[in-house]
Backbone bond lengths (Angstrom), bond angles and torsions (degrees), N, CA, C in turn:
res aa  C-N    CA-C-N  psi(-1)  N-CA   C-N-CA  omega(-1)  CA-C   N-CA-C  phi
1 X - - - 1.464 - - 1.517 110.92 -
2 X 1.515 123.63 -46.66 1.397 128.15 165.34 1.253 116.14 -48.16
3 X 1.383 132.30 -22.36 1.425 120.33 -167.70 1.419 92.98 -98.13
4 X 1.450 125.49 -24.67 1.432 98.49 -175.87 1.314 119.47 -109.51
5 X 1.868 106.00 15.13 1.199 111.56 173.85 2.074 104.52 -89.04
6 X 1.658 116.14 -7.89 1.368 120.29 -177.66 1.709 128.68 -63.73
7 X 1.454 100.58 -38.20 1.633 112.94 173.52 1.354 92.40 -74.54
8 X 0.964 152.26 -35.60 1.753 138.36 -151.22 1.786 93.69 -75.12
9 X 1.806 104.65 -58.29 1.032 126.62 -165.56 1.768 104.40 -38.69
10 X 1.646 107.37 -60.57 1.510 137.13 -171.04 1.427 109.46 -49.61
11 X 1.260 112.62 -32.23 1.707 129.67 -171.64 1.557 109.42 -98.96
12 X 1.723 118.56 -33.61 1.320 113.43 168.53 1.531 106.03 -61.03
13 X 1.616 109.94 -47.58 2.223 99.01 -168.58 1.504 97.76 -69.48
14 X 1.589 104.65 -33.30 2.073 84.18 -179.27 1.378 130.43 -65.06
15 X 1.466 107.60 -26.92 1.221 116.96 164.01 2.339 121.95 -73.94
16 X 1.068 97.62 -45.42 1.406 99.26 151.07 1.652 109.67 -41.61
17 X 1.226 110.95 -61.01 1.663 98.13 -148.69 1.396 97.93 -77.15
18 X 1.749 118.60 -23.63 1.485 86.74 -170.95 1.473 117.02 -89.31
19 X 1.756 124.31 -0.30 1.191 124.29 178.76 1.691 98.68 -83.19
20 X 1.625 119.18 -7.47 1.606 108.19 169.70 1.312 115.03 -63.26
21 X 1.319 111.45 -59.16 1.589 122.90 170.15 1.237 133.82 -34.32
22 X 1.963 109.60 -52.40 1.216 104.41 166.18 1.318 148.93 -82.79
23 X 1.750 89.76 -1.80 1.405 109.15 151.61 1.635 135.21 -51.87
24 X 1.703 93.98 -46.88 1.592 131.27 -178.05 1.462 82.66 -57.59
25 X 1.482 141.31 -86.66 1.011 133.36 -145.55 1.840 117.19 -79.30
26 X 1.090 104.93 9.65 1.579 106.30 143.93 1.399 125.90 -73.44
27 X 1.132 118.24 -24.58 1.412 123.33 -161.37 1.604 104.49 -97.66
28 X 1.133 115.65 11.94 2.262 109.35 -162.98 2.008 75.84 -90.63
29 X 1.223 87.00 -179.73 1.644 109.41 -170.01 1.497 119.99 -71.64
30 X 1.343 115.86 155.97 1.446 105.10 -174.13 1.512 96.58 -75.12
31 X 1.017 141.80 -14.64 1.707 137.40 -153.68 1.416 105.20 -122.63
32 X 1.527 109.60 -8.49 1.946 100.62 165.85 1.156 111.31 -95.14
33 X 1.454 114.77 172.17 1.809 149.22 160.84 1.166 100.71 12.01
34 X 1.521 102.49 -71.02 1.660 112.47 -141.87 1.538 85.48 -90.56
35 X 0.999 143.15 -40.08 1.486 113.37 -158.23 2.053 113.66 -88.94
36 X 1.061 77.78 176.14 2.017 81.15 -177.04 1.500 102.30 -74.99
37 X 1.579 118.77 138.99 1.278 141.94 -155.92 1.189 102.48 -79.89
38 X 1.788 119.59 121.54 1.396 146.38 -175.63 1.285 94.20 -64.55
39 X 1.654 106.33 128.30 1.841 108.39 158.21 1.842 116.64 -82.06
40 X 1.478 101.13 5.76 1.575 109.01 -173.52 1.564 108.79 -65.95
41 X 1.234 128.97 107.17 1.292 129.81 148.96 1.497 138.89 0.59
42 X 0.750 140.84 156.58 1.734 129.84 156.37 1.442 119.83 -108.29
43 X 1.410 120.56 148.33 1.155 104.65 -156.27 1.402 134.75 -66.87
44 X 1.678 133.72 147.24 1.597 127.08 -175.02 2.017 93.53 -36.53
45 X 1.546 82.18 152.47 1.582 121.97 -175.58 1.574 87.25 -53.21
46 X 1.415 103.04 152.73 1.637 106.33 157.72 1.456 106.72 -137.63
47 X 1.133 92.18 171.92 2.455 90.53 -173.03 1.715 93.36 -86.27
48 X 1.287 128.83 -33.69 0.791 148.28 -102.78 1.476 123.87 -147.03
49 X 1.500 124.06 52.26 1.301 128.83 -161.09 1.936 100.19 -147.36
50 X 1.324 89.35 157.11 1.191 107.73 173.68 1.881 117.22 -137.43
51 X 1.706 111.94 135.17 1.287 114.90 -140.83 1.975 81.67 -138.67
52 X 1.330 99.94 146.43 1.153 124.04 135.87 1.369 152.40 -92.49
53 X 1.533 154.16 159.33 1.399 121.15 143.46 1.525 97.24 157.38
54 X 1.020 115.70 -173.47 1.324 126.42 -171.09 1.489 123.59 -98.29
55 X 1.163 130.66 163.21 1.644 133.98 163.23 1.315 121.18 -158.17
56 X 1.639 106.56 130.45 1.280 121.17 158.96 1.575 110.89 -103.33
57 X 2.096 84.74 159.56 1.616 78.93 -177.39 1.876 93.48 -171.24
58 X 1.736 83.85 124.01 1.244 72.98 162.05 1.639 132.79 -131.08
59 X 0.936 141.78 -165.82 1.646 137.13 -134.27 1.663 95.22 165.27
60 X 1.502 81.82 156.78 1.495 108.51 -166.93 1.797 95.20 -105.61
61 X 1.589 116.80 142.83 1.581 105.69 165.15 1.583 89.10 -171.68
62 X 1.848 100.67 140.12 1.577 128.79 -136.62 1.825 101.41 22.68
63 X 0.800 112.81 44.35 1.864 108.49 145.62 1.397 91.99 86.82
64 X 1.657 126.34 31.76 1.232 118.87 -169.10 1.703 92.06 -133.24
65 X 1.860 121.96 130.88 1.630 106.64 171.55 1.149 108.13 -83.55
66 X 1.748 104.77 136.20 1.569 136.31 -168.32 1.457 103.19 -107.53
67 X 1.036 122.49 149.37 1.687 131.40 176.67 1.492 110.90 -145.37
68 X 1.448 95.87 147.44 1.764 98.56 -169.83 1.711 89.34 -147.33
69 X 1.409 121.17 138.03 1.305 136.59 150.77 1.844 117.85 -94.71
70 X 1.154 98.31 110.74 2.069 96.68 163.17 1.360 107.28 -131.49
71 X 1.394 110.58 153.64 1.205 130.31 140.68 2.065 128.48 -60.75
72 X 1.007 110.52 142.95 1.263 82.46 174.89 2.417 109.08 -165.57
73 X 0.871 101.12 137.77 1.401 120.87 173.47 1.795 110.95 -71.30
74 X 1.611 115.78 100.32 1.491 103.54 151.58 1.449 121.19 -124.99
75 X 1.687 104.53 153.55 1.336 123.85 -171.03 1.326 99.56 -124.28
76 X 1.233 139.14 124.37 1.527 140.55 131.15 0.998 135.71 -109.52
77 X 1.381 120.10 145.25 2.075 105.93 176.58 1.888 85.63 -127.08
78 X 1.332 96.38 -151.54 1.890 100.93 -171.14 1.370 104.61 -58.60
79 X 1.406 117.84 -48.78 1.424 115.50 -143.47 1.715 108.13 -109.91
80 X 1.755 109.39 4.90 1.748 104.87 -162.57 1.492 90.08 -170.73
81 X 1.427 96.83 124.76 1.200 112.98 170.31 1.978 114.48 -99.08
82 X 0.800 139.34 121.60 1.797 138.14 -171.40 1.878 99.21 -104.85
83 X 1.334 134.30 107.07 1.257 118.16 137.50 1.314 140.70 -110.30
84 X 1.262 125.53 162.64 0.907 125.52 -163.64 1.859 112.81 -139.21
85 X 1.492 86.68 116.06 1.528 88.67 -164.11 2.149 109.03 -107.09
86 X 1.138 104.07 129.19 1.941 117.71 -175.61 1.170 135.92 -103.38
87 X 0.754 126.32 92.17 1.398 110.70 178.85 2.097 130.21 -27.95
88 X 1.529 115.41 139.63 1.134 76.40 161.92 1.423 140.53 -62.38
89 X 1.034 158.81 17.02 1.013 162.10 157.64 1.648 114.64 -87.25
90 X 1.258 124.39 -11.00 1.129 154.31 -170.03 1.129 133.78 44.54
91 X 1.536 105.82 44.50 1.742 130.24 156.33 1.270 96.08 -55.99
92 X 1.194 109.25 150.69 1.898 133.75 177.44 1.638 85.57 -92.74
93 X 1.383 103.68 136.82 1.579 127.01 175.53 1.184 99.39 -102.70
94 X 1.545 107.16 -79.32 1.608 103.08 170.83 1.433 107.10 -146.36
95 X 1.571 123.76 -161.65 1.313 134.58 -170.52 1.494 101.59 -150.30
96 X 1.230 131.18 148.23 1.389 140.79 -147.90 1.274 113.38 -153.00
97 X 1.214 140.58 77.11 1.478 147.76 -150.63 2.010 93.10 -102.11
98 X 0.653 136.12 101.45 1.826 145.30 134.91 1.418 131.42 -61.47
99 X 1.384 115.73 105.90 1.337 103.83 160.66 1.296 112.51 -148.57
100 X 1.656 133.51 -172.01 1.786 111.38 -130.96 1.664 85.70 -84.95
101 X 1.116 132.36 -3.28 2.111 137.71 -173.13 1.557 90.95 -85.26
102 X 1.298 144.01 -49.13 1.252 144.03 -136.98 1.415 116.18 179.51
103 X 1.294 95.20 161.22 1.685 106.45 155.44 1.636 115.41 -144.57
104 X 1.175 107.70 155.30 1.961 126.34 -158.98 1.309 96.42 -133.80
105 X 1.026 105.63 114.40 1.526 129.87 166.51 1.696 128.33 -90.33
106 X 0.844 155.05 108.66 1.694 133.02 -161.13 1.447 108.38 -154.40
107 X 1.307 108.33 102.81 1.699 110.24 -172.54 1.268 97.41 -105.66
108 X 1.173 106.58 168.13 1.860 132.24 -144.93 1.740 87.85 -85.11
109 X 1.591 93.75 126.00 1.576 132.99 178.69 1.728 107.85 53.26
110 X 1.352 105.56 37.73 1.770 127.06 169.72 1.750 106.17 -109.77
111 X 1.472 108.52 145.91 1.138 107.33 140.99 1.621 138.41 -50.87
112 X 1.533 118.55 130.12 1.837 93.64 168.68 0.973 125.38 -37.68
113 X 1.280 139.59 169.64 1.812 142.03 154.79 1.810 103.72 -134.79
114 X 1.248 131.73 112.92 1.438 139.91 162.17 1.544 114.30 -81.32
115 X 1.063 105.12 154.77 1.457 109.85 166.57 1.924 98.13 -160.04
116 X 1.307 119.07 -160.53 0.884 123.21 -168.55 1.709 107.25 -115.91
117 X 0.848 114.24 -19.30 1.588 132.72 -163.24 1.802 86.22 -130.56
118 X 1.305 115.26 115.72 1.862 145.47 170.54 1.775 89.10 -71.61
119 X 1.444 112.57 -52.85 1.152 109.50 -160.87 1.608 110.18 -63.18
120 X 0.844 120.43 -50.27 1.836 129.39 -173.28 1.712 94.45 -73.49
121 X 1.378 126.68 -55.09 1.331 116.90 179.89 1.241 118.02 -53.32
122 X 1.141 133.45 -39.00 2.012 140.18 -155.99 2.297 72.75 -84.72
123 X 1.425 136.65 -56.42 0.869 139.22 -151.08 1.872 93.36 -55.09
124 X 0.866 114.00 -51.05 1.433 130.31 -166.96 1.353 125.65 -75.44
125 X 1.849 104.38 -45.17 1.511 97.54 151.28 1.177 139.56 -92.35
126 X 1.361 99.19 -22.46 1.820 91.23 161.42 1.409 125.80 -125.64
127 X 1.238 122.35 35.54 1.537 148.16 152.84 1.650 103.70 94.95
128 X 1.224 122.34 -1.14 1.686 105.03 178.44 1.537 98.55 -158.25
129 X 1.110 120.57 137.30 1.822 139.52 179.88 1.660 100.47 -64.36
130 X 1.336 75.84 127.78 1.728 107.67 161.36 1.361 108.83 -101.20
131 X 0.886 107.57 121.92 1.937 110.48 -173.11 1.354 104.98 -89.40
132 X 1.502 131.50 37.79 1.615 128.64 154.80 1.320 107.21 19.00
133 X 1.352 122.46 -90.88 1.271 144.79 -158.08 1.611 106.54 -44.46
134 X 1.235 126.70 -78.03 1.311 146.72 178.20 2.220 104.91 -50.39
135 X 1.471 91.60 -64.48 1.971 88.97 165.62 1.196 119.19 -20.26
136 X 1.730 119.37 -57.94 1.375 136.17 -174.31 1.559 105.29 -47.75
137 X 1.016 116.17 -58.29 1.472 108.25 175.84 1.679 118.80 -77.30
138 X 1.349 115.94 -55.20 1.730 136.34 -165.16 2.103 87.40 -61.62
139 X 1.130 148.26 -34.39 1.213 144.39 158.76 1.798 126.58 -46.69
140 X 1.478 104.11 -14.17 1.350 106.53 -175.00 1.514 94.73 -128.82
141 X 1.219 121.17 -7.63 1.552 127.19 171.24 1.757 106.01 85.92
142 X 1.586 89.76 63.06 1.546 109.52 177.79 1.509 104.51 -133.18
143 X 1.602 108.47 141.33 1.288 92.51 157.92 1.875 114.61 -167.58
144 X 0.810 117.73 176.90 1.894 108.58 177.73 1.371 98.47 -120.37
145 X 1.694 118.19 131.32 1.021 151.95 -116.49 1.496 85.58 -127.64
146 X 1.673 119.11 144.16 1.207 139.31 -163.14 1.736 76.24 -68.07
147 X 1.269 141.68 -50.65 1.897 133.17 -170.23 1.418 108.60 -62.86
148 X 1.698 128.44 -19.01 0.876 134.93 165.21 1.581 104.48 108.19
149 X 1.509 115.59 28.38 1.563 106.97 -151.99 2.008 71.20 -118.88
150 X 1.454 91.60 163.93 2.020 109.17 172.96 1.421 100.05 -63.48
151 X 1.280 120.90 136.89 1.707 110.30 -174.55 2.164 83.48 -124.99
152 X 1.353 121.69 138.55 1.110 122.99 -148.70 2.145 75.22 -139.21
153 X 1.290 110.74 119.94 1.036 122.42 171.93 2.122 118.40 -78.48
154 X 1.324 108.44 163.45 1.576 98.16 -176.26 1.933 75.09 -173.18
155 X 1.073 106.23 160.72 1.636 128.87 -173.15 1.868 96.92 -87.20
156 X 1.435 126.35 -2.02 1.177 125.95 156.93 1.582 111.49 -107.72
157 X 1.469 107.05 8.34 1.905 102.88 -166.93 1.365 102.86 -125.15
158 X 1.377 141.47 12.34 1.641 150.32 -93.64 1.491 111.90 -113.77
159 X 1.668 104.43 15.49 1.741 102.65 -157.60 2.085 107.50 -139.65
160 X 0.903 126.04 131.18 1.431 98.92 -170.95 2.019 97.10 -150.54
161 X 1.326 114.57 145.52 1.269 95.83 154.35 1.666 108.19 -115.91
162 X 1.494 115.17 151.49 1.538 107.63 -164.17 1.814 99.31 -84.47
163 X 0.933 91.74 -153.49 2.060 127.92 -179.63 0.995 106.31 -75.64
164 X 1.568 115.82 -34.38 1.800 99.34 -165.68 1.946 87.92 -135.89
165 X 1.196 120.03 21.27 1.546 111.44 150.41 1.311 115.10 116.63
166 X 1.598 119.37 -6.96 1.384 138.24 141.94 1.239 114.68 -7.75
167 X 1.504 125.92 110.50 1.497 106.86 153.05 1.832 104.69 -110.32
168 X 1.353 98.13 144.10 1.551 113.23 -169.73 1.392 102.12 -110.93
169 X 1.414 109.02 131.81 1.460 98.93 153.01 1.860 99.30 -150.25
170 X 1.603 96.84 140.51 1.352 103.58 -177.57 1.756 114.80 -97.74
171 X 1.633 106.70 89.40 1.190 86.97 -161.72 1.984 127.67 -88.27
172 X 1.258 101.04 -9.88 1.567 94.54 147.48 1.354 102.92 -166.12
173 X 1.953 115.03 169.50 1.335 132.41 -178.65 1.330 141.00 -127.76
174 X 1.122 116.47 -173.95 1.495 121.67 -171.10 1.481 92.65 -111.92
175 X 2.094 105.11 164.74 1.420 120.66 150.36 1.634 106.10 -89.76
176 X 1.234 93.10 145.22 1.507 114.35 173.31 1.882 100.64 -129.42
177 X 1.347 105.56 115.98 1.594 94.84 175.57 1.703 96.73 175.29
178 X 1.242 113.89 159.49 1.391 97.86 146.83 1.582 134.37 -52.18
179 X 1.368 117.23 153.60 1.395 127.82 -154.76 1.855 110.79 -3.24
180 X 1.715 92.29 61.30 1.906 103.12 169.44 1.357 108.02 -51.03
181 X 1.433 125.13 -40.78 1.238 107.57 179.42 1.697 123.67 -46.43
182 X 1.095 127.64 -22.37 1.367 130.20 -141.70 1.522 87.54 -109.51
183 X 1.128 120.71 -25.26 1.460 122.00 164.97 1.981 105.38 105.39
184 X 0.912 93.48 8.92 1.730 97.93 173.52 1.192 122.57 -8.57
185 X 1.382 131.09 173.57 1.480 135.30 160.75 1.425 109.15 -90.52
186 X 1.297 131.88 -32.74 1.596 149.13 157.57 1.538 115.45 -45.11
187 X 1.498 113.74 -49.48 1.787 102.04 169.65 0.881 130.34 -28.08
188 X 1.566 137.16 122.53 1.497 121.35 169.08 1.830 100.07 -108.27
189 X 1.638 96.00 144.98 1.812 103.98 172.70 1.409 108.00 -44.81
190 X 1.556 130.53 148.99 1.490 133.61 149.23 1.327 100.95 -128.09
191 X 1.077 94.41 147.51 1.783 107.27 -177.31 1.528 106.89 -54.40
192 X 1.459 123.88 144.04 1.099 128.03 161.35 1.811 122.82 -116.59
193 X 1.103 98.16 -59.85 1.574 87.18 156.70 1.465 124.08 -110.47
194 X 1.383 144.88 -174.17 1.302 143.85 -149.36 1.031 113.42 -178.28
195 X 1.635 134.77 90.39 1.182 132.37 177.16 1.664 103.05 -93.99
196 X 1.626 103.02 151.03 2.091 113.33 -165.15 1.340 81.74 -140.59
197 X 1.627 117.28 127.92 1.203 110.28 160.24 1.965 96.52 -134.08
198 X 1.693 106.78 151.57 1.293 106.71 -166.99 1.792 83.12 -131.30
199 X 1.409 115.89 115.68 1.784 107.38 140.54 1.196 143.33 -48.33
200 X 1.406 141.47 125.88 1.412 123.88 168.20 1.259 133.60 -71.89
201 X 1.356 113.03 120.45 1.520 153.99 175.25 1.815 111.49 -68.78
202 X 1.377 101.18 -166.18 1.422 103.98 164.73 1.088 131.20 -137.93
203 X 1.532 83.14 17.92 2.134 103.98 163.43 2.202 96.61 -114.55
204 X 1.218 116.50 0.02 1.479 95.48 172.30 1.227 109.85 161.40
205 X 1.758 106.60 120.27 1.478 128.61 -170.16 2.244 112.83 -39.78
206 X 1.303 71.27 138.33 1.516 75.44 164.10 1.912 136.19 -58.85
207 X 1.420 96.73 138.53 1.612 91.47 -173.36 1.556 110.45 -167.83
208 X 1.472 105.85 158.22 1.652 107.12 -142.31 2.057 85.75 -130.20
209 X 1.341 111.79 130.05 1.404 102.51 -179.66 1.470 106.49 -130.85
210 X 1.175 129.36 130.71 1.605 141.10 175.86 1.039 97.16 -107.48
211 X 1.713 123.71 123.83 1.327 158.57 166.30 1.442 112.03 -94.08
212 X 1.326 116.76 121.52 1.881 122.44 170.05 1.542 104.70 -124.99
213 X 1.191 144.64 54.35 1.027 97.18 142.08 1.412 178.31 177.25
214 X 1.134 111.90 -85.87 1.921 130.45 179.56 1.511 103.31 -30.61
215 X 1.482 136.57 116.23 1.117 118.30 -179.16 1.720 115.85 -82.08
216 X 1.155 108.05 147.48 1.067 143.48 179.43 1.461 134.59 -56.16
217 X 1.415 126.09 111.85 1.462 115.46 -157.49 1.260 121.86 -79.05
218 X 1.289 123.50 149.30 1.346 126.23 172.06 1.470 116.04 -49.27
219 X 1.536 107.71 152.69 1.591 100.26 179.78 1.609 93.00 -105.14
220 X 1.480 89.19 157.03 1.436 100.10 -170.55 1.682 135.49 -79.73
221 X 1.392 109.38 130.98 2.202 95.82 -172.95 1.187 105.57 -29.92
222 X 1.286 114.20 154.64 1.475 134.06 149.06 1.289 130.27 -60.06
């Protein structure tokens, strides 16, 4: 009687376990992998944010591909953007001050160097362009559109090429909202990672940038 009560048994937990699972996978986030892609927006632009997170990047130099990992600190308000780029280990590399007169570059036990253009300077002192300018927006999932129109990112909208030759793609995100963790109807997506890829031209070598990051805190009840 035990032996032919054993297959029944074997097929009730397999059948249990797999309606556990597909339960489980109802429940993952509206804004990750597995689920079907949110038409929700990300939130209006602000002047005015401060970001953490990481970057890779790689770049070509004497005709050879170069790769660099940092950590790095950004601050902007209207008129000044501040970065701050780390090693992993989190030695300061350098710091990168922008504003609409200039930009100052100054890596650890160097003189500053300014120029007017962040982009050609960051190229020169530390071998591949940081696109300052464009970050400011493409970091909050903003950007201006090769037609020249505001291109406004969403985890169903996730791909863009910019104005000056940017290709964007946002390839996954965070909640930003009150208690986002809990999965609200109020969360809005924030970018979590950020792939930038630029072709070479004959104003400036080709280069590929991976964006991560630091997620982002909930704003607080009312």
């Amino acid at each position: 009687m035990l032996k032919h009560c054993l297959p029944l048994t074997i097929l009730s937990l397999s059948l249990s376990l797999s309606l556990a699972l597909s339960a489980c996978s109802t429940l993952s986030s509206p804004f990750s992998s597995g689920a079907a892609p949110s038409g929700t927006a990300v939130a209006p632009y602000r002047e005015q944010v401060e970001l953490t997170g990481r970057l890779n990047v790689v770049y070509q130099k004497d005709d050879k591909p170069e790769s660099a990992t940092v950590n790095f600190n950004w601050q902007q308000t209207a008129q000044r953007t501040d970065v701050t780029l780390y090693s992993p280990v989190g030695s300061t590399l350098a710091t990168i001050a922008v504003t609409p007169q200039q930009a100052v570059l100054t890596q650890s036990g160097k003189a500053p160097r300014s120029a007017p253009d962040v982009d050609t300077l960051s190229a020169q002192m530390l071998g591949w362009s940081l696109p300052v300018s464009g970050l400011r927006d493409w970091l909050q999932g903003h950007a201006v559109g090769a037609d020249g129109k505001r291109f406004v990112a969403s985890p169903a909208n996730d791909s863009v090429t910019t104005k000056d030759g940017w290709r964007l793609r946002y390839v996954s995100w965070q909640e930003v909202g009150q208690n986002a963790g809990e999965n609200t109807p109020g969360a809005l997506p924030q970018p979590r990672r950020i792939d930038a890829e630029r072709n070479a031209s004959a104003q400036a070598d080709a280069v590929s940038l991976r964006i991560v990051l630091d997620p982002a805190p909930s704003a607080p009840a009312p």
